[in-house]
BAKOLTOR-361866 format. One record per residue (C-alpha): residue number from 1; residue in one letter; x, y, z. Coordinates in steps of 0.02 Angstrom, whole numbers, always signed. Layout:
N
PT / miba / vexnu / east / north / up
PT / NUM / A / X / Y / Z
...
//
This chain:
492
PT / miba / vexnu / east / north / up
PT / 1 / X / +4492 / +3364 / +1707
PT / 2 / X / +4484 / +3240 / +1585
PT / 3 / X / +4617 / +3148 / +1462
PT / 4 / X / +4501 / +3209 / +1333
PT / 5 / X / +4584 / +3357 / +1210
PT / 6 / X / +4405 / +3477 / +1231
PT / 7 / X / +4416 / +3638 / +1156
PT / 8 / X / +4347 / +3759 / +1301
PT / 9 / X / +4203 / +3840 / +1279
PT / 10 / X / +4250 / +4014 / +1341
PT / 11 / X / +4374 / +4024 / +1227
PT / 12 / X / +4292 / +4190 / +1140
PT / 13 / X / +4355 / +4129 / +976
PT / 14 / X / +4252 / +4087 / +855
PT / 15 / X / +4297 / +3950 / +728
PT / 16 / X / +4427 / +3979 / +629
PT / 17 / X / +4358 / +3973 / +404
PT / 18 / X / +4497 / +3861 / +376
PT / 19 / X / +4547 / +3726 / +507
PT / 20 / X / +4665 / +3634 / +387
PT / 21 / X / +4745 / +3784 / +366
PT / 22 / X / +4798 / +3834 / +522
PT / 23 / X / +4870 / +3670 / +562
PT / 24 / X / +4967 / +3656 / +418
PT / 25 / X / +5039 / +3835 / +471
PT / 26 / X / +5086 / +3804 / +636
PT / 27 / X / +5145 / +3646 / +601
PT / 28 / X / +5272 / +3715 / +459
PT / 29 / X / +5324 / +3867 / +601
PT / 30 / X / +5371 / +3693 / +691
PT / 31 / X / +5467 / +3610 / +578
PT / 32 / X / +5552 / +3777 / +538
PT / 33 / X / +5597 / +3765 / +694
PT / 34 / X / +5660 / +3606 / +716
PT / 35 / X / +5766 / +3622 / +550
PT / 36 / X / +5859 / +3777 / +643
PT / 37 / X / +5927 / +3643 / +765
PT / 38 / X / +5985 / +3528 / +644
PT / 39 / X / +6057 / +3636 / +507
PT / 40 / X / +6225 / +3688 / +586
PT / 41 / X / +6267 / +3490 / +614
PT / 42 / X / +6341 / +3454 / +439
PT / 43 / X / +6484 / +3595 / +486
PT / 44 / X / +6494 / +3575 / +663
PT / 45 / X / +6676 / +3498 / +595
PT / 46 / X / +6736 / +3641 / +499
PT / 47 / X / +6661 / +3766 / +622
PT / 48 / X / +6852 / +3799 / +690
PT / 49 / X / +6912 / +3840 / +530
PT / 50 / X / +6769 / +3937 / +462
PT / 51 / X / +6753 / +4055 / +620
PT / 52 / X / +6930 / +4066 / +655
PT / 53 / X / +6927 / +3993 / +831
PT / 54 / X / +6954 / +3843 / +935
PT / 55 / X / +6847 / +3681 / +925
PT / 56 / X / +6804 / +3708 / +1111
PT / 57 / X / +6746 / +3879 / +1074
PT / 58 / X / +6642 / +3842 / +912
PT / 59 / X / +6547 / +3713 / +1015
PT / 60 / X / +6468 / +3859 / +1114
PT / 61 / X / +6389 / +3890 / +935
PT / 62 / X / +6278 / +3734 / +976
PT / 63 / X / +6277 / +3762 / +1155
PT / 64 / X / +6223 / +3924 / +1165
PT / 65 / X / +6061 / +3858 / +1066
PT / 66 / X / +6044 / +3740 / +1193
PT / 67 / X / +6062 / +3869 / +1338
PT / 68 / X / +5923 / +3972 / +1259
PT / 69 / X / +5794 / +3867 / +1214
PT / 70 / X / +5792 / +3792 / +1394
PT / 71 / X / +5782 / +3973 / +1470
PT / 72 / X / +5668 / +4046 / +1321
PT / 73 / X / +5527 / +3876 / +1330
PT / 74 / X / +5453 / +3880 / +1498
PT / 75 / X / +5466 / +4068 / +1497
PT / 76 / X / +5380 / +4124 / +1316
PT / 77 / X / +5247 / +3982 / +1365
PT / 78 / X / +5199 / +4086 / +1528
PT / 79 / X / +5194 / +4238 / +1424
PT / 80 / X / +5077 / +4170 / +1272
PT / 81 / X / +4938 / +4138 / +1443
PT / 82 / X / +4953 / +4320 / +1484
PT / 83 / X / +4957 / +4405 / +1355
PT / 84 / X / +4909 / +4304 / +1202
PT / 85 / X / +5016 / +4123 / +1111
PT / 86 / X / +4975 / +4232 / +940
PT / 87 / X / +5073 / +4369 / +989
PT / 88 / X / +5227 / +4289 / +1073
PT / 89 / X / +5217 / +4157 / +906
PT / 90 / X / +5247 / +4276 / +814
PT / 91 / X / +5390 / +4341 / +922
PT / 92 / X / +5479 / +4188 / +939
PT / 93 / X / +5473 / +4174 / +739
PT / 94 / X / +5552 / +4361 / +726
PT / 95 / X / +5692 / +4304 / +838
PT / 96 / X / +5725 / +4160 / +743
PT / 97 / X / +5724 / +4253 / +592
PT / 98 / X / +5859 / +4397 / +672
PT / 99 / X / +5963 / +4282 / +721
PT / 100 / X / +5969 / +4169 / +568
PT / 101 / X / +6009 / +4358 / +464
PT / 102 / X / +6150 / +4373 / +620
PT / 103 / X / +6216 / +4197 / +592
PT / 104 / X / +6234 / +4209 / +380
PT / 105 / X / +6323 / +4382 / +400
PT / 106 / X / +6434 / +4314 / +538
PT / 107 / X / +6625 / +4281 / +498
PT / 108 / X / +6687 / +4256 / +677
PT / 109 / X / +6636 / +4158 / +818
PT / 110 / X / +6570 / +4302 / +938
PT / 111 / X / +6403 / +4364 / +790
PT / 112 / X / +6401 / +4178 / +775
PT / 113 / X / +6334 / +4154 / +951
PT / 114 / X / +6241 / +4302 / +968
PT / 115 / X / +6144 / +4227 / +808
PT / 116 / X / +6137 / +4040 / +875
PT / 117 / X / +6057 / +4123 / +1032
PT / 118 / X / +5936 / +4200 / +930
PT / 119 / X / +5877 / +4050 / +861
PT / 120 / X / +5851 / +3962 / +1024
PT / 121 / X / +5758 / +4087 / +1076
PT / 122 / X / +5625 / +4033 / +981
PT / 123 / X / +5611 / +3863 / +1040
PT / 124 / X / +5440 / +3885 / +1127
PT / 125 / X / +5341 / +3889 / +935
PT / 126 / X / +5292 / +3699 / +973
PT / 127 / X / +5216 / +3716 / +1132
PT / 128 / X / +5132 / +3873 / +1073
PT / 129 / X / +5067 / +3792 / +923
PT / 130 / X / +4978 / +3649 / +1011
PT / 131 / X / +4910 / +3772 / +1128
PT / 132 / X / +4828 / +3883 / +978
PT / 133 / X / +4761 / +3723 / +929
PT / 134 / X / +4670 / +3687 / +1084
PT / 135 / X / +4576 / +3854 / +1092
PT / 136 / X / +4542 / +3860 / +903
PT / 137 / X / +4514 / +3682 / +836
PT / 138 / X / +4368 / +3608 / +837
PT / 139 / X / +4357 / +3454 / +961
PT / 140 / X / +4365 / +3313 / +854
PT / 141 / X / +4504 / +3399 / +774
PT / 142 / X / +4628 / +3414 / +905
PT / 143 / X / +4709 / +3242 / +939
PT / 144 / X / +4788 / +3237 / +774
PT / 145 / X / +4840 / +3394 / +766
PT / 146 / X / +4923 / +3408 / +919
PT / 147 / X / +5005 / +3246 / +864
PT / 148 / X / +5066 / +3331 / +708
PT / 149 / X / +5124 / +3493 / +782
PT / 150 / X / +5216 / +3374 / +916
PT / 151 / X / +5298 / +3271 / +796
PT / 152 / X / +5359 / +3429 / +685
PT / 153 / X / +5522 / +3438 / +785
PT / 154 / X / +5571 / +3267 / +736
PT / 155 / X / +5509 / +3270 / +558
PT / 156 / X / +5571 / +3441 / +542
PT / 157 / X / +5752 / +3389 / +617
PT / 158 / X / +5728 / +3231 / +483
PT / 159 / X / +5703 / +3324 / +339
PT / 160 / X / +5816 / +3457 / +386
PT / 161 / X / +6006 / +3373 / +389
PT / 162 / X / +5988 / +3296 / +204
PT / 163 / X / +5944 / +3467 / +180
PT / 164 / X / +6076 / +3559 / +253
PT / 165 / X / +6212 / +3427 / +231
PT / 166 / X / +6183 / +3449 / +7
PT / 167 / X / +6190 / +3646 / +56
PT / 168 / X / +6348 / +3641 / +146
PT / 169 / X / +6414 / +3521 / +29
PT / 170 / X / +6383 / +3624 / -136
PT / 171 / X / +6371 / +3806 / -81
PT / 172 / X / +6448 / +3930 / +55
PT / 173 / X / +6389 / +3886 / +231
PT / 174 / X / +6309 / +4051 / +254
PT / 175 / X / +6168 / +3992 / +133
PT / 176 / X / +6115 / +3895 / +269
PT / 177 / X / +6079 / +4039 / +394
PT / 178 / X / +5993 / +4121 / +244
PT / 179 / X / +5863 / +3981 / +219
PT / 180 / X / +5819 / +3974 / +362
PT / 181 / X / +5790 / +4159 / +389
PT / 182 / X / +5668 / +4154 / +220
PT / 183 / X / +5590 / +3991 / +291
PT / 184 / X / +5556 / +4091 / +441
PT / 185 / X / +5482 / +4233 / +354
PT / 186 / X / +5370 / +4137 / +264
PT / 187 / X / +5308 / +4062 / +442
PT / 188 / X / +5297 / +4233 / +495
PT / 189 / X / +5181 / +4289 / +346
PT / 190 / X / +5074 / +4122 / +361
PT / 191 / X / +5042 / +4145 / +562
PT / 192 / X / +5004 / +4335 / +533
PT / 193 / X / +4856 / +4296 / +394
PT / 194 / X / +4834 / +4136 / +455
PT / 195 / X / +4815 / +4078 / +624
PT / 196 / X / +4685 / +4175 / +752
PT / 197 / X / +4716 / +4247 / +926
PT / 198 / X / +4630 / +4156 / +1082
PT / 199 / X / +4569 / +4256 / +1207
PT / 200 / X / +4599 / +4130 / +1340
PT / 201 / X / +4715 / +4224 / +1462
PT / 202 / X / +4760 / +4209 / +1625
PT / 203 / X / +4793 / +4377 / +1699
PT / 204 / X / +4889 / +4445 / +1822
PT / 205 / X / +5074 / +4497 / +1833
PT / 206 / X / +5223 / +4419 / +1752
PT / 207 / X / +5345 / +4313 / +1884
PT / 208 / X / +5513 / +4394 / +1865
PT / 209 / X / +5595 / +4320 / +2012
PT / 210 / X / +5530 / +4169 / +1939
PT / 211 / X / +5593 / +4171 / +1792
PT / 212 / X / +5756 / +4229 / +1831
PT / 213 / X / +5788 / +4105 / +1953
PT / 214 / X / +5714 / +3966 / +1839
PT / 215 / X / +5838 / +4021 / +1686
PT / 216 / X / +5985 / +4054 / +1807
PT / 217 / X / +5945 / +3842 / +1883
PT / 218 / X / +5929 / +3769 / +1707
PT / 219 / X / +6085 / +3880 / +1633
PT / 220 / X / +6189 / +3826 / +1784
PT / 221 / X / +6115 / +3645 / +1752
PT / 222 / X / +6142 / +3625 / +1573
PT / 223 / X / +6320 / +3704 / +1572
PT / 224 / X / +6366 / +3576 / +1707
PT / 225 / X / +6307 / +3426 / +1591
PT / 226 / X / +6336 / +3493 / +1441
PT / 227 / X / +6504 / +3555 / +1471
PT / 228 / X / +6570 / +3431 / +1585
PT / 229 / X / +6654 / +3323 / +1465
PT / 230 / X / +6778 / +3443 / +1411
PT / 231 / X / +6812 / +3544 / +1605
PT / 232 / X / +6818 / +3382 / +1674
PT / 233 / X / +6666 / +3291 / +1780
PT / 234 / X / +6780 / +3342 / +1941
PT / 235 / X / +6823 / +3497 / +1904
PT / 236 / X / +6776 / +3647 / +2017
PT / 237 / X / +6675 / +3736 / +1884
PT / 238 / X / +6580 / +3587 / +1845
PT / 239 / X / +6536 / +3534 / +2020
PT / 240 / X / +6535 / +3708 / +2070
PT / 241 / X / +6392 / +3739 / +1930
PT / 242 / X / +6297 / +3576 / +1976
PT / 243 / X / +6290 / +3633 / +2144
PT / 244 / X / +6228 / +3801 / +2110
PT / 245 / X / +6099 / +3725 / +1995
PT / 246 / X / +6011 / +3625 / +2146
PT / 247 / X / +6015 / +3771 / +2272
PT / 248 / X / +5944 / +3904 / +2139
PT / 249 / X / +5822 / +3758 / +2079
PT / 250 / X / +5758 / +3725 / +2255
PT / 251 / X / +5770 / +3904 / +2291
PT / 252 / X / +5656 / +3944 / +2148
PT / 253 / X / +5539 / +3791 / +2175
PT / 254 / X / +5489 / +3876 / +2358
PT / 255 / X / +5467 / +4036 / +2284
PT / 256 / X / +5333 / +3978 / +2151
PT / 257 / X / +5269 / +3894 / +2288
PT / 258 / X / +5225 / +4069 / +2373
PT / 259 / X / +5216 / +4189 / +2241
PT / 260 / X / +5036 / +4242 / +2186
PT / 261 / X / +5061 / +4231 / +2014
PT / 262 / X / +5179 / +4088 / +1984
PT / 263 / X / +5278 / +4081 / +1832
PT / 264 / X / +5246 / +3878 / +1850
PT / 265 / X / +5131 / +3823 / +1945
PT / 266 / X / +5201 / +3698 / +2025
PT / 267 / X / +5043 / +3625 / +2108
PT / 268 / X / +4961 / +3586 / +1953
PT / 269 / X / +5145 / +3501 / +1902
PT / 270 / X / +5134 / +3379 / +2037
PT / 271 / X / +4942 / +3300 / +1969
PT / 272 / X / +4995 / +3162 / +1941
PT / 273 / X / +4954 / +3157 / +1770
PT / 274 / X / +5044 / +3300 / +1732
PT / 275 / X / +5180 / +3233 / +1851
PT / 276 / X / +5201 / +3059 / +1776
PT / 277 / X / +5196 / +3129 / +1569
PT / 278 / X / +5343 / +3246 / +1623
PT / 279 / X / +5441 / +3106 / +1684
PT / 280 / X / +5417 / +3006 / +1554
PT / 281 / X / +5467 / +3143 / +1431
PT / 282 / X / +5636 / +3157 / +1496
PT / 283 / X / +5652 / +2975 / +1483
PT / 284 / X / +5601 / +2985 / +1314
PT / 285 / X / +5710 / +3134 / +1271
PT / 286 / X / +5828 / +3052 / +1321
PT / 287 / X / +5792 / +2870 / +1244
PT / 288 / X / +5755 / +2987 / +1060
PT / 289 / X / +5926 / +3070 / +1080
PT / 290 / X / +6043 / +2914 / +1110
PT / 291 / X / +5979 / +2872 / +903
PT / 292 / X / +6034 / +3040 / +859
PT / 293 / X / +6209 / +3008 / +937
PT / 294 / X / +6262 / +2829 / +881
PT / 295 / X / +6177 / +2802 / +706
PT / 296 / X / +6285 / +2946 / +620
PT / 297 / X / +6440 / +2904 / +699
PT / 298 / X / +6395 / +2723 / +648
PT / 299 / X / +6377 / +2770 / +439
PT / 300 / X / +6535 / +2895 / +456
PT / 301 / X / +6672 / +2788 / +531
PT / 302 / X / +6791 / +2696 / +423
PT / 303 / X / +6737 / +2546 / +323
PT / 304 / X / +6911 / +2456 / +437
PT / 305 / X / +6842 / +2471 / +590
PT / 306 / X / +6745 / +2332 / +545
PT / 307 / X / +6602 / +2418 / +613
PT / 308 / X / +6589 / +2575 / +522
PT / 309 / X / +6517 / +2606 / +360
PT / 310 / X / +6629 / +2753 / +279
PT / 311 / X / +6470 / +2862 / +241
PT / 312 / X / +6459 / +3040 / +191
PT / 313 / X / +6365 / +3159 / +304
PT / 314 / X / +6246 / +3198 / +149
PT / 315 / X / +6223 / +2981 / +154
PT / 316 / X / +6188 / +3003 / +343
PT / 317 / X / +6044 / +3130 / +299
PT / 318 / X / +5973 / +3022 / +161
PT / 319 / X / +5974 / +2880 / +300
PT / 320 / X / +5890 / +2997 / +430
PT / 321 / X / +5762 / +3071 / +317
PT / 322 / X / +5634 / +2923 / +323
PT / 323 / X / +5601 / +2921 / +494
PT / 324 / X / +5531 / +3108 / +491
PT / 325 / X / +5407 / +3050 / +355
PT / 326 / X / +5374 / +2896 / +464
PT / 327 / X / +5344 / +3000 / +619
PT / 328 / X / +5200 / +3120 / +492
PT / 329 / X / +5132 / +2955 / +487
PT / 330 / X / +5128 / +2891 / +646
PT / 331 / X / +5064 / +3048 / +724
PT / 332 / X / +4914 / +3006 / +615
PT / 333 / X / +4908 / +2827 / +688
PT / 334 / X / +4942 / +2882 / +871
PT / 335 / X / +4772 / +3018 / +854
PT / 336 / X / +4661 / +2867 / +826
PT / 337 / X / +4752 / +2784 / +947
PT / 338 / X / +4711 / +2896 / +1095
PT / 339 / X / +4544 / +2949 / +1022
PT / 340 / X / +4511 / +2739 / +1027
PT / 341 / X / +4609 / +2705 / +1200
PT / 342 / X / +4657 / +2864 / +1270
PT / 343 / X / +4823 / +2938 / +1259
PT / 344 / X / +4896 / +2844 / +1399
PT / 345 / X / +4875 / +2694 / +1307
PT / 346 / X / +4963 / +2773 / +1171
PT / 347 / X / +5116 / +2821 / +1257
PT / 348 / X / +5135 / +2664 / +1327
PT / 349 / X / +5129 / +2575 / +1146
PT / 350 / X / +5265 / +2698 / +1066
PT / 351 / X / +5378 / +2693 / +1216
PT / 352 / X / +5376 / +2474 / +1185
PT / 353 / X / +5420 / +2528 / +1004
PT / 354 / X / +5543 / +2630 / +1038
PT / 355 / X / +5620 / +2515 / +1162
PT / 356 / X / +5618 / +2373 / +1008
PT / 357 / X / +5688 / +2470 / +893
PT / 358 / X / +5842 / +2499 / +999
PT / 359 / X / +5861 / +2325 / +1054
PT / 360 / X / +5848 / +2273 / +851
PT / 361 / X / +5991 / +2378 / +810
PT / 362 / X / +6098 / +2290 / +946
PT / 363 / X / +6102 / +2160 / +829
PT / 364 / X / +6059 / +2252 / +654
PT / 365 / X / +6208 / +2383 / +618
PT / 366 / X / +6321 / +2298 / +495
PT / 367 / X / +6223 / +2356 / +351
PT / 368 / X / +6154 / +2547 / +294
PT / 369 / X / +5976 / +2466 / +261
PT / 370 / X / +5999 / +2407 / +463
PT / 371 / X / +6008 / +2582 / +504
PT / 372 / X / +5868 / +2630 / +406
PT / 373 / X / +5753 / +2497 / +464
PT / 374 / X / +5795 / +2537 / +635
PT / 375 / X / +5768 / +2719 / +624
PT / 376 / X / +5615 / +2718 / +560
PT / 377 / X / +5556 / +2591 / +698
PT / 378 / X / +5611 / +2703 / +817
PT / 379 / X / +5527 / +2862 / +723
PT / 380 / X / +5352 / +2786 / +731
PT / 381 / X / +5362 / +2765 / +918
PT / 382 / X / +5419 / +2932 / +926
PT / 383 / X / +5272 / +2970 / +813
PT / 384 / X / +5165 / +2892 / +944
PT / 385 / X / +5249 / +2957 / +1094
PT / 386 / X / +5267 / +3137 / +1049
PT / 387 / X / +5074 / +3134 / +994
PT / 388 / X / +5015 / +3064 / +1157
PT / 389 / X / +5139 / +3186 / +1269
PT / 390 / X / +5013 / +3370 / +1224
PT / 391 / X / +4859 / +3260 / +1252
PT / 392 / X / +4900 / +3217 / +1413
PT / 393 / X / +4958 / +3371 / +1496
PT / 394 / X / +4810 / +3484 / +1416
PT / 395 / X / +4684 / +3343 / +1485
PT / 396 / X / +4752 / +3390 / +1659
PT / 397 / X / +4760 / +3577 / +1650
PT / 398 / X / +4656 / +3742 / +1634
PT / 399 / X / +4643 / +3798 / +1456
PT / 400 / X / +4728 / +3966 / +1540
PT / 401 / X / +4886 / +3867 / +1593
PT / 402 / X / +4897 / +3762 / +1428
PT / 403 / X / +5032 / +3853 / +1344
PT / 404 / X / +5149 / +3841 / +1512
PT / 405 / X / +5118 / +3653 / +1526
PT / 406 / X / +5171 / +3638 / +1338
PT / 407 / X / +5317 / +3723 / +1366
PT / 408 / X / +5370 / +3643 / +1514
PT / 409 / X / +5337 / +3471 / +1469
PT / 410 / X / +5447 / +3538 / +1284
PT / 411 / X / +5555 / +3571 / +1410
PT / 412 / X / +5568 / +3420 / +1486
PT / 413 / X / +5619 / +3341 / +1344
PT / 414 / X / +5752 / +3437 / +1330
PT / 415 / X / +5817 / +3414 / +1480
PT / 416 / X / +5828 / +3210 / +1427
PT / 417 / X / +5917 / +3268 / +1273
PT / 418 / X / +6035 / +3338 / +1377
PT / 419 / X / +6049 / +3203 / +1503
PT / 420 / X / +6074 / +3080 / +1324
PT / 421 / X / +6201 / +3204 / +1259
PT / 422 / X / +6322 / +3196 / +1406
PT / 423 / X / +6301 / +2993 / +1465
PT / 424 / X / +6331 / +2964 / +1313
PT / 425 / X / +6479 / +3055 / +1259
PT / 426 / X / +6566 / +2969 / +1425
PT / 427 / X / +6531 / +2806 / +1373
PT / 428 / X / +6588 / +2814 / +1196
PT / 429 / X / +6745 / +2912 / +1274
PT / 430 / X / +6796 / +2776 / +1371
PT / 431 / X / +6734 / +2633 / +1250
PT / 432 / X / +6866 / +2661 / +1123
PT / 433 / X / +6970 / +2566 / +996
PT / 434 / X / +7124 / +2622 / +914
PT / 435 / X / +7126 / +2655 / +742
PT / 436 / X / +7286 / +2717 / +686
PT / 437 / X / +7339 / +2802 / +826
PT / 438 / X / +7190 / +2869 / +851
PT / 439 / X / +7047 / +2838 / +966
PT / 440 / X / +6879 / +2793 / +926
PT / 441 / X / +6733 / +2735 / +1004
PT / 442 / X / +6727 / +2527 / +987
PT / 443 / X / +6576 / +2443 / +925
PT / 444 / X / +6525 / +2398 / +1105
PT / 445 / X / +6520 / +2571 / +1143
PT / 446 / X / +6366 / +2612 / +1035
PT / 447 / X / +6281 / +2449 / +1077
PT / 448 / X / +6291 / +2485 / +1260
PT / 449 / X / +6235 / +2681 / +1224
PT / 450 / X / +6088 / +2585 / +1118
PT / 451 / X / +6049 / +2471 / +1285
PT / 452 / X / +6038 / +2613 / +1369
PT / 453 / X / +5921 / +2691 / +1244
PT / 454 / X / +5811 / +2548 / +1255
PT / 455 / X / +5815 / +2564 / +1438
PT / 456 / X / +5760 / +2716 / +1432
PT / 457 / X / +5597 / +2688 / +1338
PT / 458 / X / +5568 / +2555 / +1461
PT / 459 / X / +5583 / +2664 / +1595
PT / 460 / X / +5450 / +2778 / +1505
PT / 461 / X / +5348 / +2637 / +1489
PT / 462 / X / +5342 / +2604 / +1678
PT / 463 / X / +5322 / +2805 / +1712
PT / 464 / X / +5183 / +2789 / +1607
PT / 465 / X / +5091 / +2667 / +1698
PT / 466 / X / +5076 / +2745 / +1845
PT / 467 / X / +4979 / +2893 / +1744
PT / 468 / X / +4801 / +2874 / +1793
PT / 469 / X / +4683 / +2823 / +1681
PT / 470 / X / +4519 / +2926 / +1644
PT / 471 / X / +4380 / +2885 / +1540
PT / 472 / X / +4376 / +3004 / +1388
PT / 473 / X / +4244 / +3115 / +1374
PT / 474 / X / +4149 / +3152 / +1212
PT / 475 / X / +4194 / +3253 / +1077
PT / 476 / X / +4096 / +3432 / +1099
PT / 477 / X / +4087 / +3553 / +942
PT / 478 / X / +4145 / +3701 / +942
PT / 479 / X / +3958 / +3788 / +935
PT / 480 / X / +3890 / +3682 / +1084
PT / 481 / X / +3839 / +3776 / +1225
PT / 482 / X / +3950 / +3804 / +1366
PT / 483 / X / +3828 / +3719 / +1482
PT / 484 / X / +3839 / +3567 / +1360
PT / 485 / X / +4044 / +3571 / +1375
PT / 486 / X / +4024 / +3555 / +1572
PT / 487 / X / +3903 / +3412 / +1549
PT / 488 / X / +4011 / +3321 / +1448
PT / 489 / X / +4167 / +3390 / +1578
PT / 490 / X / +4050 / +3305 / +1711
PT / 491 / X / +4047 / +3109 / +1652
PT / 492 / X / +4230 / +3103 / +1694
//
């Protein structure tokens, strides 16, 4: 299988009136999306006061996001094979949309959750997207908008905490919850006149054991990282939880390995192609995330620290909001990138950028435009990353199994996130200065969480390299013949 993004020719679709169009759609249901993720940040503070509970039980408000996007990705991916990405597109938008109606009517902490989980649910719309796009774009089509609809979580997450910071800042909170529920049902309206249904399917019977075994590892997992901060690293229930995580994950590995009907197939995970891009997205989750956590705490800490800048979280948004706009960019770049050198090439280039970017702001943080400079270095090699990421896996896998490989390479992402979230949060924990009487993390803190960050683009760099390189094929149209789409399948 080639690196080549080919649009297979027993897809059963036939070309959609209006291409533009349907990118544009999908890629607003992603950044729709991605701005659910980011909107509860600017009151993550108040949270305790606003729901009436602890600050270690609000946190489950972003948590439980967490918990269900990991569970909800690799399983709604499987599903869109079966039984059609349409269909369960449109399902992940209508769960975003109930719980984002749960979330603005909520008042305590308990409707709160139920409506965060909601919301991850619907995590898998990405993945889906790019999938659509590879059984209804035409071929020349398809690198840059797979780049787009890859980059919408960043642009969208951009974009979004201006946004919801002026909200929170000027109206009731709840106003959030209700944007995004209208945002969603515009999505919803959009997809359902919009975007067409593939008939590429793969059959067969849906892998419950699977599934349940694959939520019940990554829950245990992410609770265990995510969590271990506050129970303690050495804690029973954290080790306890990390252990159960590798004996249900290598439980569930031998059980794909046998079942008929795999919910992953984890033979076509270990090509190495697919192998190596997965990697390197949880070192680039990872690397992304580490911005995420220092650069805000960097704008919003006291001007005395010497180090902070005493910045509102609305400031931090402005900051923020070119790199999304930088990443629409890039993803633009990166298509004629991979479409010139292939998208290993690619990755490798926005995994160096990213890695720069990160080792400028070692020395550049004294200064808001600093910040900005360095974000927006970092966004375009996430713009060239994230772009390169969907062009890789789909070049390695059948057009029946794209919308699983999506998802689990989303999900691997994730998982670096996580990874970011928790390393992270130990170092600036024990990195601290006093200020007051109180504790806060010292300026060689962030610059060793932003060494780390570079390191971890590096690393994706190296991961990368051991990807192997295929010559791309040429473009086919969409009308060719199918005998002319295995000719050109052939050369490579």
């Amino acid at each position: 299988m080639s690196d080549a993004l080919t649009r297979p020719a027993d897809a059963g679709t036939s070309a959609p009136p209006k291409p533009n169009a349907v990118v544009a759609v999908l890629a607003l249901a992603g950044i729709v999306v991605s701005l659910m993720q980011t909107l509860v940040i600017p009151i993550v503070p108040e949270l305790p006061t606003l729901l009436h509970a602890s600050a270690s039980n609000t946190a489950w408000a972003v948590t439980a996001t967490l918990l269900a996007a990991a569970v909800a990705t690799p399983v709604v991916g499987r599903l869109g094979d079966m039984i059609g990405k349409r269909r369960m597109l449109l399902v992940s938008i209508v769960l975003l949309v109930s719980g984002s109606v749960v979330a603005a009517l909520a008042d305590s902490l308990v409707p709160m959750i139920i409506g965060r989980t909601l919301q991850g649910l619907a995590a898998a719309v990405v993945p889906l997207g790019i999938s659509i796009m590879r059984d209804a774009l035409p071929a020349e089509r398809l690198a840059g908008s797979t780049a787009l609809m890859s980059a919408s979580l960043g642009v969208g997450g951009a974009l979004g905490l201006p946004a919801a910071a002026f909200i929170a800042d000027r109206w009731d909170w709840h106003i959030l919850f209700w944007t995004s529920a209208v945002l969603g049902t515009v999505a919803f309206v959009l997809v359902l006149l919009i975007v067409p249904e593939s008939k590429v399917r793969t059959g067969g019977r849906f892998d419950l054991v699977g599934s349940l075994g694959l939520s019940a590892g990554l829950v245990s997992l992410l609770l265990a990282v995510s969590k271990g901060a506050d129970w303690g690293w050495t804690s029973g229930t954290t080790l306890g939880l990390g252990a159960a995580a590798v004996v249900i994950l290598l439980g569930w590995g031998f059980w794909e390995l046998k079942a008929k009907h795999p919910l992953v197939d984890l033979r076509t995970t270990a090509k190495p192609q697919v192998l190596f891009t997965n990697l390197a997205s949880v070192a680039l989750g990872f690397s992304m995330f580490a911005m995420s956590l220092v650069l805000p705490q960097l704008l919003q800490l006291p001007t005395q620290t010497g180090y902070g800048l005493g910045k509102s979280m609305l400031t931090v948004g402005l900051v923020l909001a070119p790199q999304g706009l930088v990443m629409m960019v890039m993803s633009a770049v990166s298509a004629k990138v991979t479409q010139a050198k292939g998208p290993k090439v690619t990755l490798m280039i926005g995994a160096l950028i990213v890695a720069s970017g990160y080792a400028l702001n070692i020395v550049l943080m004294s200064e808001v435009w600093h910040l900005i400079l360095v974000s927006c270095i970092i966004g375009a090699g996430i713009g060239f990353t994230y772009g390169a990421l969907p062009a890789l896996i789909m070049g390695a896998v059948d057009p029946s199994q794209t919308g699983a490989a999506n998802s689990l390479n989303t999900l691997m992402r994730s998982l670096g996130t996580s990874f970011a979230s928790a390393l992270a949060g130990v170092i600036l924990a024990q990195m601290t200065t006093d200020f007051g009487g109180h504790a806060l993390p010292s300026e060689n803190g962030f610059k060793v969480v932003m060494a780390i960050g570079a390191g971890a683009a590096l690393l994706a760099f190296v991961v990368a390299s051991f990807i192997p390189r295929r010559k791309t094929a040429t473009p086919v149209a969409q009308d060719d013949a199918p005998e002319q789409v295995e000719a050109a399948s052939a050369k490579v």
